[in-house]
C-alpha positions as CSV (number, residue, x, y, z in Angstrom):
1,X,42.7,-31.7,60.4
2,X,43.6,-35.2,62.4
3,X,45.2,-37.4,59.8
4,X,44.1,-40.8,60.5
5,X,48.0,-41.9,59.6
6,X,51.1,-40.9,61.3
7,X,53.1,-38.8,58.6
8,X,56.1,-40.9,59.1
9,X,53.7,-43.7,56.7
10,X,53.9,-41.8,53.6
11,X,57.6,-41.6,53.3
12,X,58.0,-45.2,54.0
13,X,55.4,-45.6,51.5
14,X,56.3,-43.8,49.1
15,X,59.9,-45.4,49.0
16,X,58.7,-48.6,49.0
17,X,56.5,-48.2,46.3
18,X,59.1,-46.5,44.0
19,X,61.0,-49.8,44.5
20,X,58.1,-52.1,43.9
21,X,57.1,-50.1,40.5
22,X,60.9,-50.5,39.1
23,X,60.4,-54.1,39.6
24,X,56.9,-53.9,37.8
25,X,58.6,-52.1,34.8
26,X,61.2,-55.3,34.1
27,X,58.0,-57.0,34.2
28,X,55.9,-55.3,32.1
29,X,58.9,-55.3,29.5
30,X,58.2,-58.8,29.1
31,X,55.0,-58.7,29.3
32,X,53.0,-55.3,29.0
33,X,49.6,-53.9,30.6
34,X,47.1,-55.1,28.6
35,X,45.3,-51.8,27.7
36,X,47.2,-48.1,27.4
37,X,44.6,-46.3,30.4
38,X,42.5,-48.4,32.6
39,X,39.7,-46.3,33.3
40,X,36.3,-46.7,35.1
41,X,32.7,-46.5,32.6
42,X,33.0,-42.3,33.2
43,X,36.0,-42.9,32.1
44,X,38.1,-41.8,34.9
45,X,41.6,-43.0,35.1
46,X,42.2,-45.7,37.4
47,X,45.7,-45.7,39.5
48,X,47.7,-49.1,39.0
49,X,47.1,-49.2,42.6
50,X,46.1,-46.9,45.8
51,X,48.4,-46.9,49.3
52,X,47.1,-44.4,52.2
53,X,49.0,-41.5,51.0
54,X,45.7,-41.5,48.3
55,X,44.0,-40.7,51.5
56,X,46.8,-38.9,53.7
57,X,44.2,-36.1,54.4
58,X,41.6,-38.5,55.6
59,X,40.2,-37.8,59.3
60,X,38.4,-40.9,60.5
61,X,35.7,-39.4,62.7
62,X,35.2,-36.4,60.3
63,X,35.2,-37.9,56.6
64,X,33.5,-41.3,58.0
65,X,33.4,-41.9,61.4
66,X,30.5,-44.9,62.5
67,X,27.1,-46.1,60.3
68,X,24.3,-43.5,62.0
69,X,26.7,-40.4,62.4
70,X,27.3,-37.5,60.6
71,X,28.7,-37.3,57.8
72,X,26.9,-40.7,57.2
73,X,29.2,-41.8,54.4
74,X,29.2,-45.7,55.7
75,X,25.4,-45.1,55.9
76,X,22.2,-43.7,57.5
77,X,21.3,-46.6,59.8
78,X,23.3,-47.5,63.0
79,X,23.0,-51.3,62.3
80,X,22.5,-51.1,58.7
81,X,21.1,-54.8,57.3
82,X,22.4,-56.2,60.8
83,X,19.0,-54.6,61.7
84,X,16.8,-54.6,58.6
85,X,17.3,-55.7,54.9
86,X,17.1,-53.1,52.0
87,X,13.9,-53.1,50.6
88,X,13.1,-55.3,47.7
89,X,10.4,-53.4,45.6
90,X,10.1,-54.5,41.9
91,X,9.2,-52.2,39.2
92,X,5.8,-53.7,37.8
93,X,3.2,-52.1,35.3
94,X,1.8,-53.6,32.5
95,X,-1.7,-53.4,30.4
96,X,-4.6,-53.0,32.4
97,X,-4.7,-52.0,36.2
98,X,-5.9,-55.6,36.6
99,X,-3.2,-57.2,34.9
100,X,-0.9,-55.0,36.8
101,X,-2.6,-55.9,40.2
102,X,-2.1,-59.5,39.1
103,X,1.6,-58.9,39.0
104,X,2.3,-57.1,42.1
105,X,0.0,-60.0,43.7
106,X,2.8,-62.8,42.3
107,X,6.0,-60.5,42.9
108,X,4.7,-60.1,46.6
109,X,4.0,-63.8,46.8
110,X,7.3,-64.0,45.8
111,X,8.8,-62.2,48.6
112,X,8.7,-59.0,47.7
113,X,8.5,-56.4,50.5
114,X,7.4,-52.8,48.3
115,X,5.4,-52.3,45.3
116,X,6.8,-50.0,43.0
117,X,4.8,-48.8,39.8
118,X,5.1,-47.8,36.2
119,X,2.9,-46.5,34.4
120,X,2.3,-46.5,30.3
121,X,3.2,-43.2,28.2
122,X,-0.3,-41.3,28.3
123,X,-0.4,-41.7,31.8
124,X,3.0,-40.3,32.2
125,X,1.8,-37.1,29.9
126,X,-1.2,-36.7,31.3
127,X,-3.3,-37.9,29.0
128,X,-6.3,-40.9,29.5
129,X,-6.4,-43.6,26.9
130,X,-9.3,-42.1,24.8
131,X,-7.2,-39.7,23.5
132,X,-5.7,-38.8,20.2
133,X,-2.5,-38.2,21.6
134,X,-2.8,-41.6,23.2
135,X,-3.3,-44.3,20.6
136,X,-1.6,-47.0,20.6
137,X,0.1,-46.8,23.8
138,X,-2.1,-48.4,26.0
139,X,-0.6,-50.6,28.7
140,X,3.3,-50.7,26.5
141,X,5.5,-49.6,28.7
142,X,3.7,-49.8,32.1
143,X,-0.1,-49.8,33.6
144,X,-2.7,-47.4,32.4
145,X,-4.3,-45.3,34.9
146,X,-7.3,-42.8,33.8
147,X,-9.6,-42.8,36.7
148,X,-9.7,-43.3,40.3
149,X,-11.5,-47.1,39.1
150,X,-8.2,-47.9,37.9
151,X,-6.3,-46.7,41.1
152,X,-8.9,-48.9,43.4
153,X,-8.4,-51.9,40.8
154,X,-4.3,-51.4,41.1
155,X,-4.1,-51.6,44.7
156,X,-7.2,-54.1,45.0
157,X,-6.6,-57.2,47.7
158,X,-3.1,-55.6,48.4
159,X,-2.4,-54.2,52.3
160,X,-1.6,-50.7,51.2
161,X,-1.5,-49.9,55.0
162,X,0.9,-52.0,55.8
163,X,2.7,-52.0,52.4
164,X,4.9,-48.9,51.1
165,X,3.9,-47.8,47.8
166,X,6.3,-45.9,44.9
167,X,4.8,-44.3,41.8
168,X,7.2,-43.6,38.9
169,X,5.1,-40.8,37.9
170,X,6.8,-36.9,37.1
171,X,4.1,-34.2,35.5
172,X,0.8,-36.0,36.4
173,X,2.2,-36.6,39.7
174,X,0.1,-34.4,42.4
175,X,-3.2,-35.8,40.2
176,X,-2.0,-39.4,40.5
177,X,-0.8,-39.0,44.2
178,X,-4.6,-37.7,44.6
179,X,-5.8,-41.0,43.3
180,X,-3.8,-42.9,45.6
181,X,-4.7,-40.9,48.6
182,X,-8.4,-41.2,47.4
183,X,-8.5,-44.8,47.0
184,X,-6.8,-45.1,50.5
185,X,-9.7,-43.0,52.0
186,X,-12.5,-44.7,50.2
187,X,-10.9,-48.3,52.1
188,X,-11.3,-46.5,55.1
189,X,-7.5,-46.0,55.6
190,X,-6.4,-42.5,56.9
191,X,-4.0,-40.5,54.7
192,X,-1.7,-40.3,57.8
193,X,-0.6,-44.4,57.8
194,X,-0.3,-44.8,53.9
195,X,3.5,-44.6,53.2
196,X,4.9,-44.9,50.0
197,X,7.3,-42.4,47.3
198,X,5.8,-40.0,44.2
199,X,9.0,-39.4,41.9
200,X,7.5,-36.0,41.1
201,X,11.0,-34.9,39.9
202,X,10.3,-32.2,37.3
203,X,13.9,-30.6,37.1
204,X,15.2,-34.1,36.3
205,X,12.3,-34.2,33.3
206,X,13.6,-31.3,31.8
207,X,17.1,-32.2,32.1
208,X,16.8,-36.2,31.0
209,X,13.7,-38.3,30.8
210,X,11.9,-35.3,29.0
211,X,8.5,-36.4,29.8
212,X,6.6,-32.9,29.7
213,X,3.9,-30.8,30.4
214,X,4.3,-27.4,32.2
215,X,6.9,-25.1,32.2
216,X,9.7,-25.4,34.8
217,X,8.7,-22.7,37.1
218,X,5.0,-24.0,37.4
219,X,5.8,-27.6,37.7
220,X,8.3,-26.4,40.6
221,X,5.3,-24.7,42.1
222,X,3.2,-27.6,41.7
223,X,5.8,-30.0,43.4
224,X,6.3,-27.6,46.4
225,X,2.4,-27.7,46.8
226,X,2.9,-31.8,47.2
227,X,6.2,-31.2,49.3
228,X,3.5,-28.6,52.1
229,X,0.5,-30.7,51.4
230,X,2.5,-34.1,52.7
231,X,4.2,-32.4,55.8
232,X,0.9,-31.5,57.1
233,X,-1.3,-34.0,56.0
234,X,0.3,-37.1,54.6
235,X,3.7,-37.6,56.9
236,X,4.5,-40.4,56.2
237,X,4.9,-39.9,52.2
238,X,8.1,-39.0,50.7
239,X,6.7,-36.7,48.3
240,X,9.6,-36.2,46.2
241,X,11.6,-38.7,45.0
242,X,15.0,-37.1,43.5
243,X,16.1,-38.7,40.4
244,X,19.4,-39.5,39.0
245,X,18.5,-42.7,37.7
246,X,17.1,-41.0,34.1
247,X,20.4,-38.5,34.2
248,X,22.2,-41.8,34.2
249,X,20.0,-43.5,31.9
250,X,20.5,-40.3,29.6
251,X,24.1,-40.7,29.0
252,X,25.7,-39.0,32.3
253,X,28.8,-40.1,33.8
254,X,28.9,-41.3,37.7
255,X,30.0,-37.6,39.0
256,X,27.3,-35.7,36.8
257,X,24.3,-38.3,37.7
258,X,25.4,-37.1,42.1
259,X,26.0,-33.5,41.2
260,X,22.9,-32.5,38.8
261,X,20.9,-35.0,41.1
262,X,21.6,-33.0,44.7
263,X,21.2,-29.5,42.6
264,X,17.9,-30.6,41.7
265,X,17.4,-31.8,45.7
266,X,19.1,-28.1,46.6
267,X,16.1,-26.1,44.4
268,X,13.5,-28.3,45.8
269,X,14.6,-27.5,49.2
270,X,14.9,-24.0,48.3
271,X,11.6,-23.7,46.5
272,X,10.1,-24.8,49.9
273,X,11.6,-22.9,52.5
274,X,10.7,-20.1,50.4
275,X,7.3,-21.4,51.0
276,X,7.6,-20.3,54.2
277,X,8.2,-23.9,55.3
278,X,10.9,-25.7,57.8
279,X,13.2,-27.2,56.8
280,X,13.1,-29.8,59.3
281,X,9.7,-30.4,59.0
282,X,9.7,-31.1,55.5
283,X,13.5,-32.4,54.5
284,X,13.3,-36.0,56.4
285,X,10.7,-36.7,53.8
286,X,12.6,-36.3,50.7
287,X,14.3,-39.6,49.0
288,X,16.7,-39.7,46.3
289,X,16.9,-42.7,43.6
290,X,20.4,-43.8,41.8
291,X,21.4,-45.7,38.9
292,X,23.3,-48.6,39.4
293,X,25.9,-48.6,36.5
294,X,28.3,-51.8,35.8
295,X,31.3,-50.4,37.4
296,X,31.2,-51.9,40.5
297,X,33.7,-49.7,42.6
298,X,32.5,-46.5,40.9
299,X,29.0,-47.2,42.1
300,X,30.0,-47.9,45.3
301,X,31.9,-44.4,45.4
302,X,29.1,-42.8,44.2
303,X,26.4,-44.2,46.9
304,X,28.9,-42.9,49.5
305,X,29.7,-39.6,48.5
306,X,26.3,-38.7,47.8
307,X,26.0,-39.3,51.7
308,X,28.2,-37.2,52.8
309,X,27.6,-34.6,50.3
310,X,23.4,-34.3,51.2
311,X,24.6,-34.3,54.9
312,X,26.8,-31.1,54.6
313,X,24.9,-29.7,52.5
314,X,21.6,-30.1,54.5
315,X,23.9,-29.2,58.0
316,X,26.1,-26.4,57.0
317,X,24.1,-24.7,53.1
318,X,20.7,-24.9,55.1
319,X,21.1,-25.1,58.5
320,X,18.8,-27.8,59.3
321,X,18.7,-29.5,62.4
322,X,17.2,-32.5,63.1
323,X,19.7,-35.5,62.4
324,X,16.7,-37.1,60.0
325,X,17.2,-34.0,57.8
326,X,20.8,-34.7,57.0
327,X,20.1,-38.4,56.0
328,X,20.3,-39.2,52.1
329,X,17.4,-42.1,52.1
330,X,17.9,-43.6,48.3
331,X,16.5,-46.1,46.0
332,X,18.5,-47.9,43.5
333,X,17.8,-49.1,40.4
334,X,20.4,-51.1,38.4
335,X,21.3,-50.0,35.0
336,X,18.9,-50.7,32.0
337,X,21.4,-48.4,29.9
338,X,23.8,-51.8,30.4
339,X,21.3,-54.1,29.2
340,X,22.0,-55.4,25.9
341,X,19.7,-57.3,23.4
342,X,22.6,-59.5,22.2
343,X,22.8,-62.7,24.5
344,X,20.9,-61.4,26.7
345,X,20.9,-64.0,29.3
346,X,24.2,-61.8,30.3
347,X,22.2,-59.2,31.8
348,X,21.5,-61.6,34.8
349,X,25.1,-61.2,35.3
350,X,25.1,-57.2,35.2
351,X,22.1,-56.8,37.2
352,X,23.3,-59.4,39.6
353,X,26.9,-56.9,39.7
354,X,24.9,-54.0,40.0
355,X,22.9,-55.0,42.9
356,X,25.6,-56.0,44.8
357,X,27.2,-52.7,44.4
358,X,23.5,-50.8,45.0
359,X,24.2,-52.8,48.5
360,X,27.5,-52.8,49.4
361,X,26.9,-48.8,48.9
362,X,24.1,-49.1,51.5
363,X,20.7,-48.3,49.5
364,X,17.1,-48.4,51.2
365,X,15.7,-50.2,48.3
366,X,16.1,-51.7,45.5
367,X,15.1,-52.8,42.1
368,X,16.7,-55.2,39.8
369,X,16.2,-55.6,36.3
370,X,15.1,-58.2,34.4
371,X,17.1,-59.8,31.8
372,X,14.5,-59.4,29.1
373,X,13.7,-55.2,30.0
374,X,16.0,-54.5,27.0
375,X,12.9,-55.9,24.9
376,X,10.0,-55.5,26.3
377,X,8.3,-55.6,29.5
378,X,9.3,-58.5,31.7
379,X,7.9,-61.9,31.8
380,X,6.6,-63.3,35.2
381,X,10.0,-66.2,34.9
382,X,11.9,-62.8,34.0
383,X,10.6,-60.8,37.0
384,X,11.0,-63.3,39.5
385,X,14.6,-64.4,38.8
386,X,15.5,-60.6,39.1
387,X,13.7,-60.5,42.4
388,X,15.7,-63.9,43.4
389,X,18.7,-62.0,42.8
390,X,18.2,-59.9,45.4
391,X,16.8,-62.8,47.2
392,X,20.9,-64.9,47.3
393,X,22.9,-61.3,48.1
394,X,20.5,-60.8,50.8
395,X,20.3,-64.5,51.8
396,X,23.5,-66.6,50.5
397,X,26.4,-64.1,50.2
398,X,27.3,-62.9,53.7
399,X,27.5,-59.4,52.0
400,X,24.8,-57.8,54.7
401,X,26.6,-59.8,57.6
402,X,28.9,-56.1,58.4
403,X,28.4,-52.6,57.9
404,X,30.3,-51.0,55.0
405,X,32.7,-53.5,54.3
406,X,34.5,-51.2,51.6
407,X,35.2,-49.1,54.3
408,X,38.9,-47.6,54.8
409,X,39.8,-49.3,51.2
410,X,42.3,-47.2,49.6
411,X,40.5,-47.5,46.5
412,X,37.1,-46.8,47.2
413,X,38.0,-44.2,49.6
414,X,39.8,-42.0,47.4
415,X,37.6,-42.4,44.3
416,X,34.8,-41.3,46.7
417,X,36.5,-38.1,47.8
418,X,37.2,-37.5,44.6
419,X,33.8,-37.3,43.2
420,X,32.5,-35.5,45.7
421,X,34.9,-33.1,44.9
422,X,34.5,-33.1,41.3
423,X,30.4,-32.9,42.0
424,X,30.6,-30.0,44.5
425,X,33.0,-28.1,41.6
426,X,29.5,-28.7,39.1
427,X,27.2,-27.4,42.1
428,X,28.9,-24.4,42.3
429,X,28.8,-23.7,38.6
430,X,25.5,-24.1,38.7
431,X,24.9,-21.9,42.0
432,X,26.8,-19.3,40.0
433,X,24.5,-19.7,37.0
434,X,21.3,-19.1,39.8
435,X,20.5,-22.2,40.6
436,X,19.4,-25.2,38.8
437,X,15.9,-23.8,37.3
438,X,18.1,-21.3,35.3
439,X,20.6,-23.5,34.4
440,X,17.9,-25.6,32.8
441,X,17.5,-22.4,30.9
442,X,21.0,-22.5,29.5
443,X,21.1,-25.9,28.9
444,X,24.1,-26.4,30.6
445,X,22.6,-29.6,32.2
446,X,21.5,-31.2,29.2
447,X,25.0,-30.0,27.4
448,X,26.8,-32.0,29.7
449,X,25.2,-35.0,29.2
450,X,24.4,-35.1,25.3
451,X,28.5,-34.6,25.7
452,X,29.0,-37.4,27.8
453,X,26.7,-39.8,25.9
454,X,28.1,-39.1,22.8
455,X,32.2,-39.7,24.4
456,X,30.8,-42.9,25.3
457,X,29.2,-44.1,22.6
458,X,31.8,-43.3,20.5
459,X,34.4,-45.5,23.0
460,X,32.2,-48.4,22.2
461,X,32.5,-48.0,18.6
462,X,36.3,-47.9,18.6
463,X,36.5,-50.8,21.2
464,X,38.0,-48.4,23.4
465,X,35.3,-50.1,25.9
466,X,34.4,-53.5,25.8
467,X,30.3,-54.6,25.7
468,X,30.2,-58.3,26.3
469,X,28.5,-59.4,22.9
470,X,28.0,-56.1,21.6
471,X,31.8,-55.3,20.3
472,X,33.2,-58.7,21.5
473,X,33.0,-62.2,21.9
474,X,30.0,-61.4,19.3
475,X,27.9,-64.4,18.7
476,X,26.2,-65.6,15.0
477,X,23.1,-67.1,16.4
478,X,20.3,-65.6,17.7
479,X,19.1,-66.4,21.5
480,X,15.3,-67.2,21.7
481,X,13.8,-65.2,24.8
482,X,10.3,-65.0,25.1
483,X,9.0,-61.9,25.0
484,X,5.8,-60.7,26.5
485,X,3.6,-58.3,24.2
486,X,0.2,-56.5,25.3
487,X,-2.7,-57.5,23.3
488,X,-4.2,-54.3,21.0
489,X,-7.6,-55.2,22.2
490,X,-6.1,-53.4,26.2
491,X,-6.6,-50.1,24.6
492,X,-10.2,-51.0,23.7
493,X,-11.4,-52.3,26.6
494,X,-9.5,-50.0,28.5
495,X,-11.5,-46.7,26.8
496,X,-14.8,-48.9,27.1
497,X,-14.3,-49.0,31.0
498,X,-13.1,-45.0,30.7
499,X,-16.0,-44.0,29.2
500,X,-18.4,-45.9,31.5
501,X,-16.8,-43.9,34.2
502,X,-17.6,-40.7,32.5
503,X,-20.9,-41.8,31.9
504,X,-21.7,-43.1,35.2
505,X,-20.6,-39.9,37.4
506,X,-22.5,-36.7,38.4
507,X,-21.2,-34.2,35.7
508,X,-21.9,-30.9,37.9
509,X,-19.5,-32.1,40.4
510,X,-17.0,-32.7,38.2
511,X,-16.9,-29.7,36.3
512,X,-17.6,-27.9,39.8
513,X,-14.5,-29.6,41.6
514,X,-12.7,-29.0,38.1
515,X,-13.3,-25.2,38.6
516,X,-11.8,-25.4,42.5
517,X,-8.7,-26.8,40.9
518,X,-8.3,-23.8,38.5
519,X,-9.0,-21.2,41.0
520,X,-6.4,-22.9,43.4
521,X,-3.6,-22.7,40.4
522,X,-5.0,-19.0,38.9
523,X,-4.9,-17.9,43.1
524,X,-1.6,-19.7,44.0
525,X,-3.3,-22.2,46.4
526,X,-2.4,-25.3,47.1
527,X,-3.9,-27.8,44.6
528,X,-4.0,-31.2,46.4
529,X,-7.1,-31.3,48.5
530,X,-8.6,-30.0,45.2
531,X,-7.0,-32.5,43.3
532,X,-8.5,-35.7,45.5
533,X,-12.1,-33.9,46.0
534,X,-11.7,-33.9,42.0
535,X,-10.5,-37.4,41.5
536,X,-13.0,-39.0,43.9
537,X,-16.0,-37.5,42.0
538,X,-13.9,-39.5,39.4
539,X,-12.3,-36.3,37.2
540,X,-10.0,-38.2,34.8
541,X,-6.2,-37.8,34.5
542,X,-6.2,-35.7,31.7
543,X,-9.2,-33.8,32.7
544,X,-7.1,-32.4,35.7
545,X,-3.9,-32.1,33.7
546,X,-5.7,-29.9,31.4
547,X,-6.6,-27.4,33.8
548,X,-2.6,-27.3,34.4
549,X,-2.1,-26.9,30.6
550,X,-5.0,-24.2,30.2
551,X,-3.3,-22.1,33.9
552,X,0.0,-22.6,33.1
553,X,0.5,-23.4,29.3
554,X,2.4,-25.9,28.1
555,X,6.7,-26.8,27.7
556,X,8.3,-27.2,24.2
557,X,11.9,-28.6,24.3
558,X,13.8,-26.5,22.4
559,X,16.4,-29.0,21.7
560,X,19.9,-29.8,21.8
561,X,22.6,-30.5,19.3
């Protein structure tokens, strides 16, 4: 290995800093550190301060080398933002598809260059709004989808050819990718120009967000049908988005939210070739989406070690060999898990933190959230000042002006060789468990992070961690914030227009293109061109999900303590 330093360095360094640090004890004995450990959110340790010799190992063209080069650790682009600001693609979904259409129409008005999409709880289980398991839900936490009507009424007036499209959407997700697909083809746009992202991250499901349906090994089945299905017909798709965001969200610290996040990305990849497909056919189309958590420089670390770990892992574990196929593509996401419903005009603070550490780690996108997501979905004033966030780092702050600014920092290079080598270390546990699919068996995923959450949590309640107006600088007097609530009378009108759809439709194709779905699962086909020849003879959500239930039963959690 070529050191970067000349050797000579470390013992001058390490002389001079003995001195320095005598001189900071007579100081400190007049005035002491203000806490016993300094230590990052995951509460790693932090170093008073960091010299080369934290990085004496450190090889400039193999550990970073130049923005566009292997091991891509300063990022994937060559020019980075010199060439082309991150995307700015706003999580919106609320009510009605209309409603939700209205929103996208005002966020893109805005400025906003994606559209990003949630979607309420039924839709997320697989379920329409008519029912049982459904009521009340309608529209709460993000846009109700039950037919391919509501899919055309989503996307209606927007330019969803020149437009990329994400869908926050995990169990349902081939049936709602369908939709999408369908509604493209029925505007006359070819499935080969729509671009976009389907989260369709089961493994993370199981492991975090627990929104379920099938078992593991079918819904692994049914995401490697989306993963062939999109490399030959759809190329432009990233068909699987790889989570971490929910891991985070969950309780994880930094290093587990990279290393459970690129095992899941390592069975996926697996799952595929096994398929029989290439690996560099199919790999350049998979994305991965972080959390951006409050500590800047950890973040930062993170974004740049999960580089360079997909890169080796895509170059050396499965010898792929297009250049594309070792790139880490990644939306971020700032932290909700910050977001706190005491004076919560702070959270424009911490998302505004967040982002900048989401960029100065060199995402692809980004969403920022809105100060009142801790409550409820976001007001339109909410929405757009999170978008203007985005709007003064890109715009104001000079931070896009040079690539990787952090780079060759002491600090933020040895924290991020450090968690890549603490995340490799949980890889290879889980390699020696049998991969991740069995490791969801022993719950060692979910262990670690009930573990994790629970260390935290119990930091904040000794004040061992510091929440702005949570466990400090606590304030009597309540902040109004307006608050935006979906009227009951969504789910009404929203069955009314489901049940006109049933009504409407010819019933023998449905139940006909309903029986080609179940023969494609029963006969180990692939389910997608199934799955839009369904929707567009307008087969509901959960009439297609329930042909997955009946073929491949359904998942219990079988909980944790």
């Amino acid at each position: 290995m070529a050191s970067t330093f000349n050797p000579k360095i470390f013992e001058d360094i390490k002389e001079a800093q003995e001195k320095w640090e005598q001189e900071l004890e007579k100081a400190f004995a007049k005035r002491p550190e203000r806490l016993e450990r300094f230590s990052t959110v995951s509460d790693r340790e932090i170093k008073r301060i960091y010299t080369p010799a934290d990085i004496k190992n450190h090889d400039f063209m193999k550990d970073l080398a130049f923005p566009g080069q292997f091991p891509f650790t300063r990022g994937i682009q060559p020019s980075m933002y010199r060439g082309r600001l991150w995307t700015m693609r706003m999580f919106a979904g609320l009510g009605t598809a209309k409603d939700t259409n209205r929103r996208f129409h005002l966020l893109v008005n805005a400025g906003q260059t994606g559209l990003s999409t949630a979607f309420d709880m039924p839709t997320l289980m697989g379920y329409d709004t008519d029912s049982p398991k459904a009521r009340g839900e309608c529209g709460k936490c993000g846009v109700a989808i039950d037919t391919l009507v509501d899919m055309e009424d989503l996307f209606e007036g927007l330019p969803i050819d020149q437009i990329t499209t994400s869908m926050t959407i995990n169990p349902p997700a081939p049936v709602i990718w369908g939709m999408y697909i369908a509604m493209a083809e029925n505007r006359g746009i070819d499935r080969r120009v729509i671009g976009g992202t389907i989260q369709n991250d089961m493994l993370k499901e199981f492991i975090a967000q627990k929104t379920f349906m099938c078992p593991p090994e079918p819904s692994l089945r049914l995401i490697t049908d989306t993963v062939e299905f999109g490399t030959n017909e759809v190329p432009r798709w990233n068909t699987i988005s790889i989570s971490g965001y929910h891991i985070r969200e969950a309780g994880s610290t930094a290093v587990q939210e990279l290393a459970f996040t690129i095992a899941d990305g390592i069975a996926y990849v697996q799952a595929a070739i096994d398929r029989g497909l290439d690996v560099d056919q199919f790999s350049p189309r998979f994305s991965f989406f972080f959390n951006s958590h409050i500590d800047f420089f950890e973040e930062i670390a993170k974004f740049r070690a999960a580089r360079r770990m997909w890169a080796k892992i895509m170059k050396e574990r499965f010898k792929a060999k297009n250049p594309r196929s070792w790139w880490l593509r990644f939306h971020t996401q700032t932290a909700g898990c910050s977001l706190t419903a005491q004076q919560p005009y702070n959270n424009v603070v911490r998302t505004a933190l967040e982002a900048l550490a989401a960029v100065l780690g060199g995402t692809q996108s980004l969403h920022t959230n809105s100060l009142d997501e801790v409550l409820a979905i976001p007001t339109e004033e909410a929405a757009t000042i999170a978008l203007r966030t985005q709007q003064i780092i890109a715009e104001e702050s000079g931070v896009p002006n040079t690539i990787d600014p952090l780079g060759g920092s002491y600090f933020v290079e040895a924290l991020t060789d450090q968690m890549e080598e603490e995340a490799f270390e949980i890889i290879s546990k889980i390699d020696e468990m049998g991969g991740m699919l069995a490791a969801i068996e022993k719950n060692y995923p979910q262990q670690e992070i009930a573990d994790s959450a629970y260390h935290y949590q119990r930091q904040i309640d000794e004040q061992k961690r510091i929440v702005v107006g949570v466990n400090k600088y606590v304030m009597e007097e309540d902040i109004p914030v307006e608050v935006l609530e979906i009227d009951e009378e969504v789910e009404r009108l929203q069955i009314e227009k489901t049940n006109r759809v049933k009504q409407e439709r010819d019933q023998k194709k449905v139940r006909e293109c309903l029986e080609r779905v179940e023969e494609a699962c029963v006969e180990n086909q692939n389910v997608m061109q199934p799955i839009i020849d369904a929707v567009k003879a307008y087969a509901t959500l959960q009439e297609v999900c329930d042909v997955f239930r009946k073929v491949f039963g359904e998942y219990r959690d079988p909980g944790i303590y």
